[in-house]
mmCIF file of the C-alpha atoms, coordinates in Angstrom:
data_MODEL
# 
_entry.id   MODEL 
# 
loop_
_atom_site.group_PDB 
_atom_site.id 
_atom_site.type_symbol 
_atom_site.label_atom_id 
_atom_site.label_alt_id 
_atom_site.label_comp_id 
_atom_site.label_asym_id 
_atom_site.label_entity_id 
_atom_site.label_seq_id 
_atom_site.pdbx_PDB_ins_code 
_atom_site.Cartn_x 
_atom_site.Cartn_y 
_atom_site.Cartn_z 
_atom_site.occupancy 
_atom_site.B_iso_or_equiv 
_atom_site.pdbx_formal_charge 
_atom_site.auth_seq_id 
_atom_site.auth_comp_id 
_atom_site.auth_asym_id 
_atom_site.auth_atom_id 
_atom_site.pdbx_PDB_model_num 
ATOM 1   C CA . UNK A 1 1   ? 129.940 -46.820 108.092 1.00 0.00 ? 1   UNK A CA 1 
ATOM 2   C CA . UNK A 1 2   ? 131.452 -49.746 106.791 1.00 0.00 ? 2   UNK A CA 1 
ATOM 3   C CA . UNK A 1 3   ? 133.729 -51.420 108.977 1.00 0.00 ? 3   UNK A CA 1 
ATOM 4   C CA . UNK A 1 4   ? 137.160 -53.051 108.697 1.00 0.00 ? 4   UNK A CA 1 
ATOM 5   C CA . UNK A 1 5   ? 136.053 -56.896 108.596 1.00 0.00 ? 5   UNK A CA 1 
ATOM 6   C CA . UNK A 1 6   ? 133.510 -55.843 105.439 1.00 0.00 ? 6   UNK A CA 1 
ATOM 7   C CA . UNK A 1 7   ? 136.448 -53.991 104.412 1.00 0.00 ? 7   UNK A CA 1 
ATOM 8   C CA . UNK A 1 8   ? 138.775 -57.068 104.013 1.00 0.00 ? 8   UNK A CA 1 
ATOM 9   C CA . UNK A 1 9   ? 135.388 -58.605 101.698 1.00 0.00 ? 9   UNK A CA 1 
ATOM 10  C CA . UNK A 1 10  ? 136.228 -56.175 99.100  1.00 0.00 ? 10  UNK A CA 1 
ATOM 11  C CA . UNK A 1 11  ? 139.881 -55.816 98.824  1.00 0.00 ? 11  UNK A CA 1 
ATOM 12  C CA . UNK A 1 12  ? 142.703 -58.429 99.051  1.00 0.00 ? 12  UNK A CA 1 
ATOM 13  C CA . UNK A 1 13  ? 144.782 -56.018 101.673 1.00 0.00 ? 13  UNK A CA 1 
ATOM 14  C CA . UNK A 1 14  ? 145.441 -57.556 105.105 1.00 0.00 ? 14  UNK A CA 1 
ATOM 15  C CA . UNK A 1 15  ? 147.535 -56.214 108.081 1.00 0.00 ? 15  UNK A CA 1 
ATOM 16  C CA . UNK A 1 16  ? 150.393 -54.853 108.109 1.00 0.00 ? 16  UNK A CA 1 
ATOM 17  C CA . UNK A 1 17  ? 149.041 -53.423 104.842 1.00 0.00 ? 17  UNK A CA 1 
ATOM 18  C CA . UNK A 1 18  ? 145.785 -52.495 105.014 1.00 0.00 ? 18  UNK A CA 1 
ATOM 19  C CA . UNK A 1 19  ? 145.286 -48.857 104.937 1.00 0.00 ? 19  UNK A CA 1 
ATOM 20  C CA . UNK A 1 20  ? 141.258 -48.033 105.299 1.00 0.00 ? 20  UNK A CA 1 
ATOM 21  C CA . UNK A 1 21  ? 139.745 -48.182 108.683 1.00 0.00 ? 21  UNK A CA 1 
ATOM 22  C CA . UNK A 1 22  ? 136.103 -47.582 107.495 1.00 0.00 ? 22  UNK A CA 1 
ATOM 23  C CA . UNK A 1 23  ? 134.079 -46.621 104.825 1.00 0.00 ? 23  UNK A CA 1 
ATOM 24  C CA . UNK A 1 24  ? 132.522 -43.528 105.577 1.00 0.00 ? 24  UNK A CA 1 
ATOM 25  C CA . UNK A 1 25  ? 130.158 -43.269 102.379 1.00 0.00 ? 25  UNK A CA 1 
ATOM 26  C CA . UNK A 1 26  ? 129.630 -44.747 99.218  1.00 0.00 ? 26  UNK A CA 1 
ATOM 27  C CA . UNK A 1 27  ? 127.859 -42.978 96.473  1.00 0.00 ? 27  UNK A CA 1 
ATOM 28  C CA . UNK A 1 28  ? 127.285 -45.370 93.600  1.00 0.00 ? 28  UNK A CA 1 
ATOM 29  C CA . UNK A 1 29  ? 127.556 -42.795 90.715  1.00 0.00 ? 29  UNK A CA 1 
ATOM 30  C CA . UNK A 1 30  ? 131.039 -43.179 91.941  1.00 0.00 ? 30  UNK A CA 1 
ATOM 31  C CA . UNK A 1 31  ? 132.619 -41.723 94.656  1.00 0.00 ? 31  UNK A CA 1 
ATOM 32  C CA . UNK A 1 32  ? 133.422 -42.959 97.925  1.00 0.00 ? 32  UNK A CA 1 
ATOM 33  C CA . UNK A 1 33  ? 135.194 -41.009 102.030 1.00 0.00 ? 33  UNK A CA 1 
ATOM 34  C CA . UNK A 1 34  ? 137.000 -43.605 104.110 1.00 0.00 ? 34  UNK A CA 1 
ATOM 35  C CA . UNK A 1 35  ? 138.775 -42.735 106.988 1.00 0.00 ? 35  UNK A CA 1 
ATOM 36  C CA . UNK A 1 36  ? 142.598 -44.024 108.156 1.00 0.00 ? 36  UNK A CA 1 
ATOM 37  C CA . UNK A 1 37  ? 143.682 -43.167 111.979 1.00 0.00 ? 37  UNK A CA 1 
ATOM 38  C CA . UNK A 1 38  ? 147.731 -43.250 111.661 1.00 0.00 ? 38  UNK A CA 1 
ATOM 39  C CA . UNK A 1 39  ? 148.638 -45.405 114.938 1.00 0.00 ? 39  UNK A CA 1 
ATOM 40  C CA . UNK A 1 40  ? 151.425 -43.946 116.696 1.00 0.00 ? 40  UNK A CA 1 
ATOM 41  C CA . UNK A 1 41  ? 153.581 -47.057 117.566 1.00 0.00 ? 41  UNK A CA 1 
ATOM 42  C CA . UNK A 1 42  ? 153.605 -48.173 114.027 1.00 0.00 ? 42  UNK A CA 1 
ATOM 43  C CA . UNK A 1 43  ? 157.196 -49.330 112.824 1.00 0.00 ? 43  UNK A CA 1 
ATOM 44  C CA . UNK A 1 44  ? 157.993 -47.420 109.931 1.00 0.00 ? 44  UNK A CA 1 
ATOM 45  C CA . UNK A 1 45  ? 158.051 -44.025 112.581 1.00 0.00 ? 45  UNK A CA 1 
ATOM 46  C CA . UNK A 1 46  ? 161.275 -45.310 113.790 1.00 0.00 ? 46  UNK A CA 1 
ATOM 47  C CA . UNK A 1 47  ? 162.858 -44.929 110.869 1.00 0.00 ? 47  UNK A CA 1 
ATOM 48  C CA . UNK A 1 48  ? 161.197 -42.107 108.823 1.00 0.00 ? 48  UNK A CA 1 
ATOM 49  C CA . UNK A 1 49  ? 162.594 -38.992 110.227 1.00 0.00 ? 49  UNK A CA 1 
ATOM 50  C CA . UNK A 1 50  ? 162.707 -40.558 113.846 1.00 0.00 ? 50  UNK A CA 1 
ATOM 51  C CA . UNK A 1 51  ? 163.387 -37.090 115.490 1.00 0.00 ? 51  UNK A CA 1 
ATOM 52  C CA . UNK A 1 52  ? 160.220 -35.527 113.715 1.00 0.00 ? 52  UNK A CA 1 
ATOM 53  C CA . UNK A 1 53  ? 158.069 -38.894 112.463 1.00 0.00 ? 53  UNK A CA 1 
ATOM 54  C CA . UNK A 1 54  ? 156.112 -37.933 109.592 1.00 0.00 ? 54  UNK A CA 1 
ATOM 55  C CA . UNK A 1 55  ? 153.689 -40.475 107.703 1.00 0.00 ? 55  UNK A CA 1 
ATOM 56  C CA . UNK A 1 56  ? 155.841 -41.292 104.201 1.00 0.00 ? 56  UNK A CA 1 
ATOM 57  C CA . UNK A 1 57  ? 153.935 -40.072 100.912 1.00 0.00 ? 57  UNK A CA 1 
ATOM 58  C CA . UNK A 1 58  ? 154.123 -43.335 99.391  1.00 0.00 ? 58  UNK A CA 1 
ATOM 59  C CA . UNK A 1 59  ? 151.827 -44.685 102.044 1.00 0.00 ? 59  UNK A CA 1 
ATOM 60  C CA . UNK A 1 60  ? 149.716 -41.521 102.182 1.00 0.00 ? 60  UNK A CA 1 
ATOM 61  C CA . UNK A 1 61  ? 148.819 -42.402 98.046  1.00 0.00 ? 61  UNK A CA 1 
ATOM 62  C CA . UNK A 1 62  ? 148.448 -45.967 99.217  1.00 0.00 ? 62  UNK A CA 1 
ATOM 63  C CA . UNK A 1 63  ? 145.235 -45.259 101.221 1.00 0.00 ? 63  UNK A CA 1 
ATOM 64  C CA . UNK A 1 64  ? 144.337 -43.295 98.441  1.00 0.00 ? 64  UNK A CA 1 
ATOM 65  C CA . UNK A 1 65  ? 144.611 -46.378 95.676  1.00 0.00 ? 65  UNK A CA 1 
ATOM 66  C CA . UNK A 1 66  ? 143.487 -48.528 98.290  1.00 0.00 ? 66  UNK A CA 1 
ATOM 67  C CA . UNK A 1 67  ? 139.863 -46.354 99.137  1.00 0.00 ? 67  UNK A CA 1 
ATOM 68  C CA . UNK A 1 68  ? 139.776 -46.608 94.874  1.00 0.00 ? 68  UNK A CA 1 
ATOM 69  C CA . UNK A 1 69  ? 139.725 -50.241 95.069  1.00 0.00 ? 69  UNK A CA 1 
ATOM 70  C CA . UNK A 1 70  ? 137.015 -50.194 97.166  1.00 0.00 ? 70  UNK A CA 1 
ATOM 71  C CA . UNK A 1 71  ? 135.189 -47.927 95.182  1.00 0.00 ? 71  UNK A CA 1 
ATOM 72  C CA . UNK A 1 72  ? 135.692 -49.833 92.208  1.00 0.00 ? 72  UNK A CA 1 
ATOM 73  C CA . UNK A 1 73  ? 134.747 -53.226 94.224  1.00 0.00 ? 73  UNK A CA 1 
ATOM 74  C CA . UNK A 1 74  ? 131.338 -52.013 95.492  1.00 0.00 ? 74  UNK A CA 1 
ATOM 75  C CA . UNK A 1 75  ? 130.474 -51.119 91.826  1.00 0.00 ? 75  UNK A CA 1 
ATOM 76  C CA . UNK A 1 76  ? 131.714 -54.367 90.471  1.00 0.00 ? 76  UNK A CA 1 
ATOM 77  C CA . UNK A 1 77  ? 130.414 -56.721 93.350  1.00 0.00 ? 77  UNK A CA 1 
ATOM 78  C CA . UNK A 1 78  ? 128.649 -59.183 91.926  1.00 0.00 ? 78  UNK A CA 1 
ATOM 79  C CA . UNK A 1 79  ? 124.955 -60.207 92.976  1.00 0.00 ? 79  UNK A CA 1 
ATOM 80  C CA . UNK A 1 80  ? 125.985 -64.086 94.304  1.00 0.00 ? 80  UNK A CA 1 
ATOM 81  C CA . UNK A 1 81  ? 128.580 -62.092 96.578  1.00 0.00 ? 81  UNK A CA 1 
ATOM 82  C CA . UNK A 1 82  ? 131.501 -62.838 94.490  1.00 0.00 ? 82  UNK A CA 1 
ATOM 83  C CA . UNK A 1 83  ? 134.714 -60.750 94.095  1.00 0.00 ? 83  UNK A CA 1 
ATOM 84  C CA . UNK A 1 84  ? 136.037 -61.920 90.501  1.00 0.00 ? 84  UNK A CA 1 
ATOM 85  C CA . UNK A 1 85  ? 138.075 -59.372 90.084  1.00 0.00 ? 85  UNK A CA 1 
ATOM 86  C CA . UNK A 1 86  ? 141.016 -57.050 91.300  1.00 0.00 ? 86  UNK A CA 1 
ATOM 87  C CA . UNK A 1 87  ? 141.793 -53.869 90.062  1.00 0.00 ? 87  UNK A CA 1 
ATOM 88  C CA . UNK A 1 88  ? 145.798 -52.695 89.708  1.00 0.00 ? 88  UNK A CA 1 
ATOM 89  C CA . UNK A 1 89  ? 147.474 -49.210 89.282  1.00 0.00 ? 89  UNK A CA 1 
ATOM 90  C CA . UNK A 1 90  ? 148.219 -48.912 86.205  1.00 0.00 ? 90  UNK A CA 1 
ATOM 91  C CA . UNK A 1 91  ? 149.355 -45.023 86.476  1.00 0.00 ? 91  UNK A CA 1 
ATOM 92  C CA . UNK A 1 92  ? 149.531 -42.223 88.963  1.00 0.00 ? 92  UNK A CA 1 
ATOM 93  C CA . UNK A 1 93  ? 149.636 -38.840 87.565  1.00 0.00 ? 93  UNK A CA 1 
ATOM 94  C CA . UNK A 1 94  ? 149.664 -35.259 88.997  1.00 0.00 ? 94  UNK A CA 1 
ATOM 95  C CA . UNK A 1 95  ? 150.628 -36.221 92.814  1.00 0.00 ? 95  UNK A CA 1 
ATOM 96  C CA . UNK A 1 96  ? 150.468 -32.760 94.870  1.00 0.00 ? 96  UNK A CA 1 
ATOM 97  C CA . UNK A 1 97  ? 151.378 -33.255 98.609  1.00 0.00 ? 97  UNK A CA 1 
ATOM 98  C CA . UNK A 1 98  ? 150.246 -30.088 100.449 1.00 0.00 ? 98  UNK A CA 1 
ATOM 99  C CA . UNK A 1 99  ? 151.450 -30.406 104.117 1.00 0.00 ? 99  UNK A CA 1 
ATOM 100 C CA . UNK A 1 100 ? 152.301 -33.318 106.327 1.00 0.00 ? 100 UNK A CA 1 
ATOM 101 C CA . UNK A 1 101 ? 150.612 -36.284 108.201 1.00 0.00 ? 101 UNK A CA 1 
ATOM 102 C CA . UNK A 1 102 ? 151.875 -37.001 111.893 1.00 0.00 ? 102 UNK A CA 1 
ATOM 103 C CA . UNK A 1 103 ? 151.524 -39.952 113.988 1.00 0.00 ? 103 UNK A CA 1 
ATOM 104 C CA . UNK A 1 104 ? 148.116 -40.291 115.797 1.00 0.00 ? 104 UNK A CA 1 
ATOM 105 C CA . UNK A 1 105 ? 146.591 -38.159 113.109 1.00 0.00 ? 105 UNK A CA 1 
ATOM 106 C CA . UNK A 1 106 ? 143.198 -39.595 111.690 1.00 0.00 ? 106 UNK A CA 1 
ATOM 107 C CA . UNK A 1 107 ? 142.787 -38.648 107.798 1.00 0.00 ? 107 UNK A CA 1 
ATOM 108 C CA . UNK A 1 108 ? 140.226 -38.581 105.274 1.00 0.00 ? 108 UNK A CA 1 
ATOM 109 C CA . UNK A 1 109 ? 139.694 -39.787 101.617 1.00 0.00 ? 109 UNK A CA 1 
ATOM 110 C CA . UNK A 1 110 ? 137.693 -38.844 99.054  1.00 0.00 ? 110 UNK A CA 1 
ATOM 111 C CA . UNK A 1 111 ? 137.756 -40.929 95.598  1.00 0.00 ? 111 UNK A CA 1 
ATOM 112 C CA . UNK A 1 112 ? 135.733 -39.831 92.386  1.00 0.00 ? 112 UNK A CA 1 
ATOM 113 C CA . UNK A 1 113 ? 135.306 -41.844 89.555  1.00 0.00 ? 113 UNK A CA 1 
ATOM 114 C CA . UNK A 1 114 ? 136.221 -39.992 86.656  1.00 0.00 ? 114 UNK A CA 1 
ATOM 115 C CA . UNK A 1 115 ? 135.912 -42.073 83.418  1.00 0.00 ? 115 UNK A CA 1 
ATOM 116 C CA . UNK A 1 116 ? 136.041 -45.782 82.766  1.00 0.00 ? 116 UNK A CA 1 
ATOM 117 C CA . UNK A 1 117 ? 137.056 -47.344 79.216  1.00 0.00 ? 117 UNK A CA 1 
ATOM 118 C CA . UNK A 1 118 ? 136.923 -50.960 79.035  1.00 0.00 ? 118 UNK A CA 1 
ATOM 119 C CA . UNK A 1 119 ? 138.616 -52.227 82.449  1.00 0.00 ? 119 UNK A CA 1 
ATOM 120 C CA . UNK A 1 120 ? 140.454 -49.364 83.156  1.00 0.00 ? 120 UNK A CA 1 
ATOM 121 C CA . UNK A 1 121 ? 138.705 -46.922 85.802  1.00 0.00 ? 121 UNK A CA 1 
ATOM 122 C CA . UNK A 1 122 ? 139.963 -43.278 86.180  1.00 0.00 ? 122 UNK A CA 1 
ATOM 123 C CA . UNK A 1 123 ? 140.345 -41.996 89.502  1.00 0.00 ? 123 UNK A CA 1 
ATOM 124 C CA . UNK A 1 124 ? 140.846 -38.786 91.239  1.00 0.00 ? 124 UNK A CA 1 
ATOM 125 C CA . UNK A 1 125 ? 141.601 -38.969 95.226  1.00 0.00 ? 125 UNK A CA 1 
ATOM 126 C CA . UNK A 1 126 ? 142.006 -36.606 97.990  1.00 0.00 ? 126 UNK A CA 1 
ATOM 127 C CA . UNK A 1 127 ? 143.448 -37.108 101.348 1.00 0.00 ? 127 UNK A CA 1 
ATOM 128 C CA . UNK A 1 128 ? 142.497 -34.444 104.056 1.00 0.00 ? 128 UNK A CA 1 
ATOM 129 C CA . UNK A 1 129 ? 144.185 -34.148 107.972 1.00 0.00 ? 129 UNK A CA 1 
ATOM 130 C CA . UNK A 1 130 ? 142.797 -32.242 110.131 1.00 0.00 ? 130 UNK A CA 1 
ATOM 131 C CA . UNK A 1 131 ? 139.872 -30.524 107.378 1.00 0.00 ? 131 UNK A CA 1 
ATOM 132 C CA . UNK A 1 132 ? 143.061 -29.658 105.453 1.00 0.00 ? 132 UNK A CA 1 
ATOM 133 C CA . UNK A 1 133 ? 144.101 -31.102 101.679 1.00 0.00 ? 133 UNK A CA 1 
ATOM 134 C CA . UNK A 1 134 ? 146.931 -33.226 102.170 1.00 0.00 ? 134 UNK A CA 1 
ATOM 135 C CA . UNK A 1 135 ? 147.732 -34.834 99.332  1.00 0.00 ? 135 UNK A CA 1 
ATOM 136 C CA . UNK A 1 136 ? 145.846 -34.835 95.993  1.00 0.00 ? 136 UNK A CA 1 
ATOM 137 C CA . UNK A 1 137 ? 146.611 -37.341 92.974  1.00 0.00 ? 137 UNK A CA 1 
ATOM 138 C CA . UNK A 1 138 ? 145.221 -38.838 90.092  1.00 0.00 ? 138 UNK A CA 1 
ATOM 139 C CA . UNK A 1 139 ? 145.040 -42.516 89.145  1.00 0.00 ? 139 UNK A CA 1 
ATOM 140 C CA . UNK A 1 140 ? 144.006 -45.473 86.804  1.00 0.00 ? 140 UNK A CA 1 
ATOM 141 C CA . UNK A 1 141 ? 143.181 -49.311 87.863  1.00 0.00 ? 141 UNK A CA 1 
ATOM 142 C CA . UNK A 1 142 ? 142.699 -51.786 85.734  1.00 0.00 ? 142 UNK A CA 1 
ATOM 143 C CA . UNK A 1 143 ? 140.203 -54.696 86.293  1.00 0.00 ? 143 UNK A CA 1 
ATOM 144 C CA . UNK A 1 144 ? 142.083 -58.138 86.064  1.00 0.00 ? 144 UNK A CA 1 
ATOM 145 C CA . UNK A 1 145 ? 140.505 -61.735 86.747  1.00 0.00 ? 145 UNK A CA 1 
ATOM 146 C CA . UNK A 1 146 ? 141.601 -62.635 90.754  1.00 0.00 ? 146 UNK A CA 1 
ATOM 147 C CA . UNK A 1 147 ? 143.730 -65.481 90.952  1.00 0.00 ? 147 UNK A CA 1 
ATOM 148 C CA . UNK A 1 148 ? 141.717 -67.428 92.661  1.00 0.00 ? 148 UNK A CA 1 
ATOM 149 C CA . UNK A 1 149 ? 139.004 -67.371 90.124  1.00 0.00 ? 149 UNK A CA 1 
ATOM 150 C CA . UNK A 1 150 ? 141.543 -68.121 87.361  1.00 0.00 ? 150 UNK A CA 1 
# 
């Protein structure tokens, strides 16, 4: 397992917004399983559905895109160590959310790699609570330069 300090070497996301605990497994033909556990005191609970809190969809996709990045960053890691790039969303297609993700909840992705052309990876993700599909959906990055390499 990879954990969340190695994590923050391959993708740009930092708290509040980082959405992958650990990296479970890493195939590189091109998949990858991370894992999220959905703290109970975080913020957004008080407002989303306070009676009945229920993790919003939006972020449930984000630890999707975000395990795809990581995918995509282990494949394109260069030998010196060097992120010089950053993939972006370019399109999500085919969303399906199945049933619901609660506070304290731990949940697992799985990310395939299902075609690249040029820069432009095509990825298929599914998030699973409790050994249950929660949320399925399709999506493309594309690889730009980083900034900071600009």
């Amino acid at each position: 397992m990879i954990p969340e300090n190695q994590i923050k070497d391959l993708i740009p996301h930092r708290s509040p917004f980082l959405w992958v605990d650990k990296i479970i497994s890493y195939d590189e033909k091109g998949s990858i399983t991370t894992e999220k556990h959905i703290n109970t005191d975080l913020d957004l609970f008080r407002g989303h559905y306070p009676e009945n809190p229920i993790m919003p969809g939006v972020l449930l996709c984000e630890i999707i895109f975000q395990s795809g990045a990581l995918l995509i960053a282990k494949m394109v890691y260069t030998d010196n160590g060097m992120q010089k790039t950053v993939p972006v969303i370019t399109r999500i297609e085919r969303a399906k959310f199945r049933r619901p993700v609660l506070p304290g909840d731990t949940v697992t992705v799985k990310v395939v790699l299902k075609e690249i052309i040029s820069t432009v990876y095509f990825l298929k993700g599914t998030l699973k609570v409790r050994g249950k599909t929660a949320v399925q959906v399709g999506f493309s990055c594309a690889i730009i330069t980083s900034p900071e390499n600009e």
